[in-house]
C-alpha positions in Angstrom: 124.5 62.6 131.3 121.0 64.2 130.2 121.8 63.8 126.6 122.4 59.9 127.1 119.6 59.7 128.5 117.2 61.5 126.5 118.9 59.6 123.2 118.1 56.0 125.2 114.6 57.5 125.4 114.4 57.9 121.8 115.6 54.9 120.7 113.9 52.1 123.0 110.5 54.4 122.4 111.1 53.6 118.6 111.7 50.3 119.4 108.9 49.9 121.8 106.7 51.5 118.8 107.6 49.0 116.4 107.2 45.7 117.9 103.5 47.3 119.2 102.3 49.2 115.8 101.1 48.2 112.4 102.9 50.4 109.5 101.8 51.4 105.8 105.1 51.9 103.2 103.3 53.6 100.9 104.9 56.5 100.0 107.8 55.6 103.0 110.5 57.8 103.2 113.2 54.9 103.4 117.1 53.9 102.1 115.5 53.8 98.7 114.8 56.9 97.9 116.3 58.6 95.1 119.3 61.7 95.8 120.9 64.3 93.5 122.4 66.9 95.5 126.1 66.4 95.7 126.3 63.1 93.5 127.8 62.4 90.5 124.4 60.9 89.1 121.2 60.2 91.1 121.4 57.3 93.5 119.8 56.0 96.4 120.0 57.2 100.4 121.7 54.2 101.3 124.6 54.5 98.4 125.1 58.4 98.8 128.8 58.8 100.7 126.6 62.0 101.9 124.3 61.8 105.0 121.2 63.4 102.9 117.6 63.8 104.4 114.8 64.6 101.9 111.8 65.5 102.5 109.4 64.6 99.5 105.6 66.1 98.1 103.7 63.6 99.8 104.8 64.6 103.2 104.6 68.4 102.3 101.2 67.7 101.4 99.8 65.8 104.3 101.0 68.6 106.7 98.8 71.3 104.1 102.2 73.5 104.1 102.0 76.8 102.9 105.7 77.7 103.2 109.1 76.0 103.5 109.2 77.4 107.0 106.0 75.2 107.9 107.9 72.1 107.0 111.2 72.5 107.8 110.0 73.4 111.3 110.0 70.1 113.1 112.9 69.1 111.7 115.9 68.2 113.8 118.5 70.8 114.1 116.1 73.5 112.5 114.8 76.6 114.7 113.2 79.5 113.2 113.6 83.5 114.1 111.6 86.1 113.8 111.9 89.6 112.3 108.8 91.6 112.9 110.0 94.9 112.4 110.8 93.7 108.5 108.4 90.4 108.2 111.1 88.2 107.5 112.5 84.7 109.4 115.7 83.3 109.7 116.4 79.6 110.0 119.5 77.9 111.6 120.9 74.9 110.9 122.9 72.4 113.6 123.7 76.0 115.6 124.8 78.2 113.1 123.1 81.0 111.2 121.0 81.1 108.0 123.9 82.9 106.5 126.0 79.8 106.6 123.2 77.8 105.0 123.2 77.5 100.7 119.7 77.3 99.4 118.6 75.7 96.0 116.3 76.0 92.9 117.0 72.9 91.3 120.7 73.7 91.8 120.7 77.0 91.2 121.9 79.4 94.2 118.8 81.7 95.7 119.6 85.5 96.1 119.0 86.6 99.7 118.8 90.3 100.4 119.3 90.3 103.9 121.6 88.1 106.4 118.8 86.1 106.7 117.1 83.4 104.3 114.0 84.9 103.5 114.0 83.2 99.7 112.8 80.0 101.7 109.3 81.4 102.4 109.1 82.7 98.5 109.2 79.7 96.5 106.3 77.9 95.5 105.1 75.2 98.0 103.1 73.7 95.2 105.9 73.1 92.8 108.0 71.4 94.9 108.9 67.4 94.4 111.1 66.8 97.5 113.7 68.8 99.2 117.4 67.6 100.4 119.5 69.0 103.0 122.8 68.2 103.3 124.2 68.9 106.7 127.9 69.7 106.7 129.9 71.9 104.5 129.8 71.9 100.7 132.3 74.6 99.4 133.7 72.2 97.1 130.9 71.2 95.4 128.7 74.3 95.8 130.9 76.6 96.4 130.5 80.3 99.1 127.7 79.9 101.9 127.3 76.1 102.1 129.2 76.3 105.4 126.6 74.5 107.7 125.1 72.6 104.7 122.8 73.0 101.5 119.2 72.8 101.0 118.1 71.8 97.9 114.5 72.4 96.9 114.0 70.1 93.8 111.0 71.0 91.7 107.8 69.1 89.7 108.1 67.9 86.1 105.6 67.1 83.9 105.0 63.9 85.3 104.4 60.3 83.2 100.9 61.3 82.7 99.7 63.0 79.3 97.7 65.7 81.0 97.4 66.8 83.9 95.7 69.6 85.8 95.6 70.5 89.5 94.1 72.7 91.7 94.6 74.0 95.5 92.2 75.9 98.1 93.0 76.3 101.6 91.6 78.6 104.2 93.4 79.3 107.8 92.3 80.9 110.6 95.2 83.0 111.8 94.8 82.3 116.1 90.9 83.1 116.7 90.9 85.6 113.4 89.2 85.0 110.2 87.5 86.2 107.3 86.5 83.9 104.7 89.0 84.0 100.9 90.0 87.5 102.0 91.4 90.0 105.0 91.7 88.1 108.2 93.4 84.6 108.2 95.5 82.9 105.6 94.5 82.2 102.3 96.2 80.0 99.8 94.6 79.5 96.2 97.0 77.6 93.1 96.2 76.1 89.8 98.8 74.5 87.9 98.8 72.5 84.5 101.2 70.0 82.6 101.9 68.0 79.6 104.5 65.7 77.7 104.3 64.1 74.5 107.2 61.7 72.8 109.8 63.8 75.3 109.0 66.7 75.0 107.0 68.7 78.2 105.7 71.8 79.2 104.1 72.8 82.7 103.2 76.2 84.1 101.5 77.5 87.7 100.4 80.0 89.6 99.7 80.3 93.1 98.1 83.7 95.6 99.0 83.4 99.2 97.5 85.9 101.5 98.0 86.7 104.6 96.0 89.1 107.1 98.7 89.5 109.8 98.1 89.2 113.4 98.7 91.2 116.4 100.1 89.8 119.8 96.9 90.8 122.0 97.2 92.9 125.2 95.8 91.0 128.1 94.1 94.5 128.7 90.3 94.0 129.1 89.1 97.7 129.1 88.5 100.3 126.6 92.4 100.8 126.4 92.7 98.0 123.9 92.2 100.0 121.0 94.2 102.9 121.9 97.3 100.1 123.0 96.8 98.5 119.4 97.1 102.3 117.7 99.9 102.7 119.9 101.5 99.3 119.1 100.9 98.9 115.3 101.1 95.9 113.5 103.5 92.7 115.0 102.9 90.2 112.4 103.0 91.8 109.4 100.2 91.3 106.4 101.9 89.6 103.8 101.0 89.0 100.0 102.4 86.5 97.4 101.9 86.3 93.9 103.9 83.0 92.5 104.3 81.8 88.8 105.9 79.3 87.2 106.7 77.6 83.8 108.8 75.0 82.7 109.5 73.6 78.9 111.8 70.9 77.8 113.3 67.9 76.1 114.5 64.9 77.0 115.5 61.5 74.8 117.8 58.3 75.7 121.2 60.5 75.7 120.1 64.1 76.3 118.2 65.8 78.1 117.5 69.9 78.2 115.3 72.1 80.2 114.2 76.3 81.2 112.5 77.0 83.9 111.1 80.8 84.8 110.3 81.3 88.3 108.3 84.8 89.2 107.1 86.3 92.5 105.4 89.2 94.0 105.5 89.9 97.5 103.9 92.7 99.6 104.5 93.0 103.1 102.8 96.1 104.9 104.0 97.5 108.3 101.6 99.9 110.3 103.7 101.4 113.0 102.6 102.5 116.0 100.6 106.0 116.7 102.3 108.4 118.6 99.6 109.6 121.3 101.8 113.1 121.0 100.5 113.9 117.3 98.3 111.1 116.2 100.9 110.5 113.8 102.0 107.1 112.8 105.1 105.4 110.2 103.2 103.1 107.7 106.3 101.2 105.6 105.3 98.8 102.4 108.2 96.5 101.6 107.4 94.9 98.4 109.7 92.0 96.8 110.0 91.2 93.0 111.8 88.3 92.3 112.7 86.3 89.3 114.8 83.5 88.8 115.8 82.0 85.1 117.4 78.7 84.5 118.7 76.6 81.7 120.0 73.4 82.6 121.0 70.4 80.3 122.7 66.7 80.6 124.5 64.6 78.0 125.1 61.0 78.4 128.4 61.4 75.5 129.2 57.8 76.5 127.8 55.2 79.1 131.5 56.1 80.7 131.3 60.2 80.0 128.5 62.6 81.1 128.5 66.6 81.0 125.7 68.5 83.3 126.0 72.2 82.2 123.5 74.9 84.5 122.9 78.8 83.1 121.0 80.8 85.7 120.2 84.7 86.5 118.2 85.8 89.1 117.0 89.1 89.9 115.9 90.8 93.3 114.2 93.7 93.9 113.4 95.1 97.5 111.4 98.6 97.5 110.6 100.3 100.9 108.2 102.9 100.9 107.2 105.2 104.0 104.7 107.4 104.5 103.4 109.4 107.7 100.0 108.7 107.8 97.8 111.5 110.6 94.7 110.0 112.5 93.7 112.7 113.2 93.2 114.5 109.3 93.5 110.8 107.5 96.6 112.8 105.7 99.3 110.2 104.2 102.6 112.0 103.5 105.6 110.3 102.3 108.4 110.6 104.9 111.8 112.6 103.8 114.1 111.0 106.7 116.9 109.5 105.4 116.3 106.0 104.2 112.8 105.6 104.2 112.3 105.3 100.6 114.3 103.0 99.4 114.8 100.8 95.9 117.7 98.3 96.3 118.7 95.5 93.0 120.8 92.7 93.0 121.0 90.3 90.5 123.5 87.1 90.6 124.5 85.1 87.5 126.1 81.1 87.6 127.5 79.0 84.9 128.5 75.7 86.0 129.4 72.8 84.3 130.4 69.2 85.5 132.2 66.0 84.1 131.1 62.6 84.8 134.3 60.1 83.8 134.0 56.2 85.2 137.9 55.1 84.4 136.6 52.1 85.7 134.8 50.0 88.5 136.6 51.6 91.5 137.4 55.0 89.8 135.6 57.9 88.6 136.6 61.5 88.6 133.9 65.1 88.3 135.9 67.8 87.5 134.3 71.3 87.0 134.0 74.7 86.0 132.1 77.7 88.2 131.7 81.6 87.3 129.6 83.3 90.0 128.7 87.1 89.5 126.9 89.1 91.9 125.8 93.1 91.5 123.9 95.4 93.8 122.6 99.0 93.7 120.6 101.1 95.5 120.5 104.0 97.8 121.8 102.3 100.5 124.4 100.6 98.4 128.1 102.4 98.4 128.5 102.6 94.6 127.4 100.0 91.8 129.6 97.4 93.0 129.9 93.7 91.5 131.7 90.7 92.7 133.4 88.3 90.2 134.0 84.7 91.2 136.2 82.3 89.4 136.3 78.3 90.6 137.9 75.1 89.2 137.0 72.1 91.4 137.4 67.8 91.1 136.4 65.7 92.8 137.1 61.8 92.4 134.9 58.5 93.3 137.3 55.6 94.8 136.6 52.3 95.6 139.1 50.2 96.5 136.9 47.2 97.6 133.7 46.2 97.8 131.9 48.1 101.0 134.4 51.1 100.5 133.8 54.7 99.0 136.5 57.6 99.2 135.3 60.5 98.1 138.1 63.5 98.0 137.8 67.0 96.6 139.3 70.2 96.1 138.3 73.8 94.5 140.3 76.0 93.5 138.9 79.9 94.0 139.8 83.1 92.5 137.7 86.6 93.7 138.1 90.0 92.1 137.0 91.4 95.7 138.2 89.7 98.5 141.3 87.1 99.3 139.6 83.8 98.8 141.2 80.6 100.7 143.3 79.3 97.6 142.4 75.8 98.4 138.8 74.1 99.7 139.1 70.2 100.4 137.5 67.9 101.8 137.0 64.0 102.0 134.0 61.8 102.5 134.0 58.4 103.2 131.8 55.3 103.9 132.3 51.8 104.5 129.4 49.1 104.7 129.7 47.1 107.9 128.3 43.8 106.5 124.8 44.3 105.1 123.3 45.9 108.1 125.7 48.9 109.1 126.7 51.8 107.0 129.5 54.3 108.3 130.4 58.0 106.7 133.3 59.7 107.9 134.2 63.3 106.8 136.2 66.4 106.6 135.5 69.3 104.9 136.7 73.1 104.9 133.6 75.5 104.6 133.6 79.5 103.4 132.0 82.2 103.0 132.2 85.1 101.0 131.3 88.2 102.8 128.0 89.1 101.2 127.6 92.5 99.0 125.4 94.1 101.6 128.1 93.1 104.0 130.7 95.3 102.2 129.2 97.9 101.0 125.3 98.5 102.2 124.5 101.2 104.5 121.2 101.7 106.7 121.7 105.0 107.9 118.2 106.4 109.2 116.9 108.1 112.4 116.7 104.5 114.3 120.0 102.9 112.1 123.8 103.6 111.9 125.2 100.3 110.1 128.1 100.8 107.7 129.6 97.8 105.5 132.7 97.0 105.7 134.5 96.5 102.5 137.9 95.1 103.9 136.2 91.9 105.6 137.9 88.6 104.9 136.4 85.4 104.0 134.6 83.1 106.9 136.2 79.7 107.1 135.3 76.6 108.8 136.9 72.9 109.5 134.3 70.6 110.2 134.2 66.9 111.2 131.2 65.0 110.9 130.3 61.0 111.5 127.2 58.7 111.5 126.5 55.1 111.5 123.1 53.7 110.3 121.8 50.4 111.1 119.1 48.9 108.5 118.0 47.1 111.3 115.1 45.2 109.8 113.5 44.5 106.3 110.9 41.7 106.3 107.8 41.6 104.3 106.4 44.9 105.0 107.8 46.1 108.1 111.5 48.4 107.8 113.0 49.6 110.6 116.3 51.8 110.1 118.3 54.2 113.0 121.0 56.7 112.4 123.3 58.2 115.1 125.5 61.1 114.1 127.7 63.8 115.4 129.5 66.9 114.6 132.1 69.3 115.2 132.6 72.5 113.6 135.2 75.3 114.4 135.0 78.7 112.4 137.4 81.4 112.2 137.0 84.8 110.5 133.4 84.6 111.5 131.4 87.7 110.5 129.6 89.8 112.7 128.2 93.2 113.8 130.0 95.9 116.8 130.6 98.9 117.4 132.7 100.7 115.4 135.9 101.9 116.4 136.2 105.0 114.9 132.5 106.1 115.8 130.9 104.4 118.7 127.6 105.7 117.3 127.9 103.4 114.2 127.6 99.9 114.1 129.8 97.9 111.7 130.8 94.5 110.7 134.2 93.0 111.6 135.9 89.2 111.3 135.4 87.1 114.7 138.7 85.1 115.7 136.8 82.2 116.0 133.1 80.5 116.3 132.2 76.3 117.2 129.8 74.4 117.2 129.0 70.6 117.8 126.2 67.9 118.7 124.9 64.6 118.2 121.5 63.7 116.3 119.4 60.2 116.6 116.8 59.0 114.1 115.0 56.1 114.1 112.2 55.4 111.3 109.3 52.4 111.3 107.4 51.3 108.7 104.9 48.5 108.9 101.3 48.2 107.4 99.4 50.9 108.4 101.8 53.6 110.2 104.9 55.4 109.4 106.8 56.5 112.3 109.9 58.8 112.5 111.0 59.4 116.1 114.2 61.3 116.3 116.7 63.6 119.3 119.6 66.1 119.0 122.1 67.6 121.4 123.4 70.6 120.0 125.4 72.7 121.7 126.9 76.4 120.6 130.1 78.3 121.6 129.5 80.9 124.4 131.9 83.3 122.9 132.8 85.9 126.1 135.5 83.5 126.2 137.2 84.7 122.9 138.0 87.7 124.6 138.0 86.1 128.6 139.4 82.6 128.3 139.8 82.1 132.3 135.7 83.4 132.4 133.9 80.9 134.7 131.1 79.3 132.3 131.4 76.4 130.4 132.5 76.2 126.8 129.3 75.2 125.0 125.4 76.0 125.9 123.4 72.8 124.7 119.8 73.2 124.0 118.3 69.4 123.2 115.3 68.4 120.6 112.8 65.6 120.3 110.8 65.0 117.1 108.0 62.7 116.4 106.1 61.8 112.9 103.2 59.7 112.6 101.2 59.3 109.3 98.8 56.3 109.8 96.6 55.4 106.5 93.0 54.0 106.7 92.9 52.2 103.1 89.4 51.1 103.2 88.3 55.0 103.1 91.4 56.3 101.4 92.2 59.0 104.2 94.7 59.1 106.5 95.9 61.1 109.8 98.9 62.7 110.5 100.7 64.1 113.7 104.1 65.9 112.8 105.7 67.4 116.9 108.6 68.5 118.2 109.9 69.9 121.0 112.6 72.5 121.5 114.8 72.8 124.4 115.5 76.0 126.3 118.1 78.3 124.4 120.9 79.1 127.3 123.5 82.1 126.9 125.2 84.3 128.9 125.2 88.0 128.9 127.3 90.2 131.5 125.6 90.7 134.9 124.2 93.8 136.2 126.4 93.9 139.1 129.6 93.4 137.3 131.1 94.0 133.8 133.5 91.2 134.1 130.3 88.9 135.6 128.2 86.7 133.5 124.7 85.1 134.0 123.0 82.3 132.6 120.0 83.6 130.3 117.6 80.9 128.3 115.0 81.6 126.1 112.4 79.3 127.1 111.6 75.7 125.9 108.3 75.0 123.5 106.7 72.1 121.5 105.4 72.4 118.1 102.5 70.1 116.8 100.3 69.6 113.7 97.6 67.7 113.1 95.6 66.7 110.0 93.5 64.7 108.2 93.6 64.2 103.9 90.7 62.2 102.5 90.1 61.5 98.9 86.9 61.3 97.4 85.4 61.1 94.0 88.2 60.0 91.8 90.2 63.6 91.9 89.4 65.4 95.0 91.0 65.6 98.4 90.3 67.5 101.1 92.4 67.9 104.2 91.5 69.8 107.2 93.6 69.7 110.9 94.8 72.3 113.7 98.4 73.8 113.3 100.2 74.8 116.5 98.0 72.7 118.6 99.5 73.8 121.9 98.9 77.5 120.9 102.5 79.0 121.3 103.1 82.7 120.9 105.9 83.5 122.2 108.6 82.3 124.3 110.0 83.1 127.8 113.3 85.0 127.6 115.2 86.2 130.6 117.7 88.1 128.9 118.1 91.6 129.7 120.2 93.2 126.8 118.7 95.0 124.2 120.0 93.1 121.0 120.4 94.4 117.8 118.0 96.5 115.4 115.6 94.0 114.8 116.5 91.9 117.4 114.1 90.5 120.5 116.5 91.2 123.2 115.0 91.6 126.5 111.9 90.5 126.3 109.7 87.2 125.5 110.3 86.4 122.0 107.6 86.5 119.5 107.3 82.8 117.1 104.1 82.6 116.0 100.6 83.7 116.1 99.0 80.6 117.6 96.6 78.0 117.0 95.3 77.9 113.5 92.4 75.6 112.2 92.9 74.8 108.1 90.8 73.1 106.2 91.3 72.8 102.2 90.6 70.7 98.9 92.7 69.6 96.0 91.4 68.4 92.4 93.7 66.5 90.5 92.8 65.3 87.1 95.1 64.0 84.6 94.8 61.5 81.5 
């Protein structure tokens, strides 16, 4: 009954809000908008058989972003994690993992070292042009991973002008710490530059992001502090990015070809605690060096026939290095456990390439071709091993009438590691009810290859015992996914558009950690019979004059799964955990600035965990509820300056309430309050842009 409820909320709010407010659709986010991922050619939100959101540079900008993770953040359906102990986040996605989620350069799969999607938070904030997620799985298009959906970060291009040039500066304060352009706080400096001439076009950037780090402060108010913080070490870990990109190419009536070189440099640096025993204390450096090549062309053969060909490589290095450093002497010594030094490579090649055939007005077919390669090495890689992936997919456009699209697919998959599912479908559908109502109906099969590190990486140190497994079979998922949006209104300048959806996903195979069998010291990885997830999201958006307004709710829930193993177990199937999200950008044209709020808030996470009394008893846990709000302010001045100043995490969230006790895994927060972020922040920044 809650959910009804807090959904009716949502929606008469949005419709209180636009018969009372005045809205500006300059630069709206509406049915209009232009997609790519999944489609056979670019078209607009309202045409796509998908249910896409994007996200474009306008918004990123007005929010003064420094990462993905910044924007994606109040988002419905997106919650972030934590990893302190490595400096890393994890995002998921409609309830399930990061794992399950594919991200995208322009098309071109990310490598992610880890289980979790740390390649978010190392692309270039500056480059990007919008970003589309796709909610629901995309195996047959996109192949392993896209399980819970894709997210597609599209990039810049040169742009229509003949030169342009730009330039970023922001300062944060990091809570109640800062220094100015260095040490304390966050520091973000870029400088990018462009051209194009009679099609052809050239741009190139480079961007520094610094980061002091932040500790979680003791509420301690004697001299202890000090000796706590020696004791403690760092919690959020200093962290600095070097980012460069360039991008060349051509483009005429019929063709169009262009390589893109993405670099980055990443240095995250973990001071462990002292130990009060020997005033000795583990210092790590984890440093990341990333580069991602692309080479992507399309050829319009005939007004009937297009071929979209992608060559990318992308190379990952991850290098730990561990020394004992003694406070007492100032000595550094590099450690000889097991596993603290550490160099471990992957590197993952694609070729793709894609038909376009219209047969005619209610038929058109996209067959094509997919080679995936992934390699790994390292000390705490078993071997030199490398994963070959073979795929033949189709996919075919129907429209039988006017108002009706039928969208069916199928890929075909061949692995030289693991049994792949032999077939993928799926089928997407939408029918336009009249002018005002649009409905999408859709099943789709999901996998997942088990990753490299899953098989064969092993983290044996004095802390660790994981072992890969190589013998894990493929996740799979059947999902089932609907929404209905109503263009409600469209007159003069005010557009008022709502979108309710739902889901319904069941996994089997899923992959995760236990004890192992053999070894009850070693943990290990192992297929899980089966995983589910479902909810329900609303969105409603308003534009009019003056303000934009997104105000949006979800209902997710997430399968308790004691009851794989203890069906008759008294607790319910699903723990739900709700959302609320609110945008507001309201422009004051006379003075060319405007002010933006971007909130959410996150319901309490509930679980269940056996109780101390009992092994076959289980009690409710939650990890408490927050809300998340930004607010700015962007003024331009002059003819190419901007400047944009606010307060991030306005209601100065830390960390959250957790009653769980269990212990978690290695770089897990179990039992204890869970660390999110290091609190209020004040930003303030300025942008030239000049072009001719």
């Amino acid at each position: 009954m809650k959910i009804y409820l807090l959904l009716l909320l949502v929606f008469c709010g949005s419709i209180a809000l636009a018969q009372h407010v005045k809205v500006d659709t300059t630069g709206a986010n509406d049915l209009k908008d232009v997609v790519v991922t999944g489609q056979y050619a670019p078209q607009s939100l309202k045409n796509s058989v998908y249910k896409v959101r994007t996200i474009s540079a306008e918004k990123i900008r007005l929010r003064g972003a420094v990462n993905i993770q910044q924007v994606l953040s109040t988002e419905l359906g997106f919650r972030f994690s934590n990893d302190l102990t490595l400096g890393t986040s994890d995002v998921t996605i409609m309830g399930m993992s990061g794992r399950n989620v594919k991200v995208l350069l322009d098309g071109v799969p990310m490598i992610d070292r880890s289980d979790t999607r740390e390649s978010l938070n190392q692309i270039d904030i500056n480059t990007i042009e919008r970003i589309e997620i796709v909610e629901g799985p995309m195996s047959v298009v996109y192949g392993s991973d896209a399980l819970a959906g894709v997210i597609n970060i599209i990039t810049k291009g040169a742009g229509k002008s003949h030169l342009n040039v730009t330039a970023r500066v922001q300062e944060e304060t990091v809570g109640k710490e800062y220094s100015a352009f260095t040490d304390k706080g966050n520091h973000i400096q870029n400088i990018g530059l462009s051209w194009q001439n009679k099609g052809w076009s050239a741009l190139a950037g480079i961007t520094h992001n610094d980061f002091g780090g932040w500790n979680i402060k003791s509420s301690t108010t004697s001299r202890d502090i000090v000796d706590q913080d020696l004791a403690s070490g760092n919690r959020w870990k200093p962290k600095e990015q070097w980012l460069a990109n360039t991008k060349i190419g051509y483009h005429n009536e019929n063709f169009n070809i262009w390589y893109r070189l993405d670099g980055q440099q990443e240095e995250i640096i973990s001071r462990g605690g002292m130990n009060p025993l020997n005033y000795i204390a583990e210092w790590q450096t984890y440093k990341t060096l990333r580069y991602t090549h692309q080479l992507q062309s399309e050829w319009k053969v005939t007004p009937s026939f297009h071929i979209n060909a992608i060559a990318g490589y992308s190379d990952l290095k991850r290098l730990t290095s561990t020394i004992n450093h003694n406070f007492s002497t100032g000595a550094d010594i590099l450690s000889t456990e097991q596993g603290k030094q550490d160099t471990a490579k992957f590197n993952s090649t694609i070729l793709r390439a894609t038909a376009q055939y219209v047969l005619n007005d209610q038929i058109s077919f996209q067959p094509g071709i997919e080679y995936n390669r992934d390699a790994a090495s390292g000390q705490r890689i078993s071997g030199s091993p490398v994963i070959n992936d073979y795929a033949f997919f189709i996919s075919s456009e129907i429209k039988p009438t006017d108002g009706i699209n039928i969208r069916p697919g199928l890929r075909v998959i061949k692995n030289s590691v693991y049994n792949a599912p032999p077939i993928i479908p799926s089928i997407n559908t939408k029918f336009a009810l009249g002018q005002k109502f649009d409905l999408r109906l859709a099943y789709a099969r999901g996998f997942r290859a088990p990753a490299l590190r899953e098989l064969y990486y092993d983290f044996v140190d004095a802390s660790h015992n994981i072992i890969g497994n190589p013998d894990l079979k493929a996740e799979e998922s059947n999902s089932f996914n609907g929404s209905i949006t109503w263009a409600g209104a469209d007159i003069n300048d005010f557009q008022f558009r709502s979108s309710f959806a739902g889901f319904y996903n069941l996994f089997k195979n899923r992959i995760t950690f236990a004890q192992s069998a053999q070894n009850l010291s070693m943990t290990t990885l192992f297929n899980l019979a089966k995983y589910k997830t479902t909810g329900f999201t609303l969105e409603n958006t308003i534009h009019y004059q003056n303000i934009n307004a997104t105000i949006g709710a979800s209902y997710i829930g997430r399968y308790n799964e004691q009851l794989q193993n203890e069906p008759d177990l008294n607790i319910p199937e699903f723990s739900w955990s709700p959302e609320i999200t609110a945008t507001i950008l309201y422009n004051f044209p006379k003075i060319k600035g405007n002010v933006s709020l971007f909130y959410k808030y996150t319901g309490k996470m509930p679980g269940y965990q056996n109780s101390e009394a009992s092994a076959t008893d289980y009690k409710l846990v939650e990890i408490g509820d927050f809300s998340l709000a930004d607010l700015m302010l962007n003024k331009s001045f002059y003819k190419y300056l901007t400047i944009n100043a606010g307060v991030k995490n306005l209601f100065d969230v830390t960390q959250l309430t957790n009653t769980s006790t269990a212990s978690g895994g290695a770089h897990s927060t179990g039992g204890g309050a869970v660390p999110y972020s290091y609190g209020r922040s004040y930003v303030l920044g300025l942008t030239f842009n000049w072009n001719k």
